[in-house]
N, C-alpha and C positions, 0 to 999 in steps of 0.2 A: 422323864426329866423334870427336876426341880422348875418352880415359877421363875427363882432365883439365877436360871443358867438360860432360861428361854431366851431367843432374840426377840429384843424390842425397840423403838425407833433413837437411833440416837444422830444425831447430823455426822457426817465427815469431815473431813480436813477439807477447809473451802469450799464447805457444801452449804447453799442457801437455802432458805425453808419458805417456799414462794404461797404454801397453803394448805390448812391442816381442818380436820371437822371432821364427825360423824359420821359414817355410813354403813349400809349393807352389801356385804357380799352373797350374790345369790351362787351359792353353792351347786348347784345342778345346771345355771346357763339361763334357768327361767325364771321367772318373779317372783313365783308362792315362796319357795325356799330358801331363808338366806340365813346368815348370822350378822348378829349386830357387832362393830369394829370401828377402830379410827383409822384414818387416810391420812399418810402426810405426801405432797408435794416436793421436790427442792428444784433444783436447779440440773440436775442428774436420773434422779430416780422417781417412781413411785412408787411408794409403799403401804402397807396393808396389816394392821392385825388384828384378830381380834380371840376374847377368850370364848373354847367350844363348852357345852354344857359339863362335860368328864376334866373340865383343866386344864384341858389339852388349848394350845397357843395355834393358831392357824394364821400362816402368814406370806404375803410374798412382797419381793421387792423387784421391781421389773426397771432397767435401765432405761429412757428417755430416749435410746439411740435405736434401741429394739422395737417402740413402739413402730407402726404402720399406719392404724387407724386409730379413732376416739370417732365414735358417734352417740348418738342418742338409741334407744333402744324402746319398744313397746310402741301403746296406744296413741298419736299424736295428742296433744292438748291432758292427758290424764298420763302420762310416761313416767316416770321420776329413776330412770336409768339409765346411766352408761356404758359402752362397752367399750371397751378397751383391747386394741387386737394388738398384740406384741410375737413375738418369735417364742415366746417362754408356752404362750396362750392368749385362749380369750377369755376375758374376764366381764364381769355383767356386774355394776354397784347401781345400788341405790341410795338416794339423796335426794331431801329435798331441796327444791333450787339447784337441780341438776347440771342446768344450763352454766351456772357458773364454773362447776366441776369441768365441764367439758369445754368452756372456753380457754378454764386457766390451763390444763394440760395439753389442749393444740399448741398453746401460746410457747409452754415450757419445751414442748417437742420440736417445735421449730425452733427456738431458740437455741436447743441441743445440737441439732443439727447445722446450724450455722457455725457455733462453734469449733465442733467438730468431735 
């Protein structure tokens, strides 16, 4: 598939963009292996992508109503990941200043779920 037809992040129809940055997906669930990507946050979703080394687009978008958990992951005080356990999967990013990632997505999750 064209770069040109790939998905890539684009907001929806009253969809807020609560926070977006940098990060890695570790591909295998563990630390050493990841790909470097951007994360955006909204109101609804999170989402993921980034480009593999063949130009291939690797991406997911996991709904905010799916998630279950968000913690922290690894070595306490040396960590710099998240996981994310959704219905779709688990997903394991890395970031630095993790801690923000993972308060701003409890926040957005609970917020989803109040709404409804």
């Amino acid at each position: 598939m064209s770069k040109g037809k790939q998905a890539r992040f684009h907001l929806k129809s009253g969809e807020t963009l609560k926070k977006s940055g940098m990060m890695d997906y570790c591909i295998t669930g563990g630390y050493a292996h990841f790909v470097a990507g951007d994360a955006y946050l909204t109101d609804r979703r999170f989402f993921f992508s980034a480009e593999l080394a063949g130009g291939e687009l690797l991406s997911f978008d996991v709904p905010l109503g799916h998630v279950y958990a968000v913690e922290t992951a690894g070595v306490p005080f040396l960590t710099r990941s998240m996981r994310l356990c959704a219905d779709e999967g688990v997903y394991r990013l890395n970031a630095f200043f993790v801690g923000r990632w993972v308060r701003a997505v409890r926040r957005a999750v609970s917020e989803a779920r109040k709404d409804g």
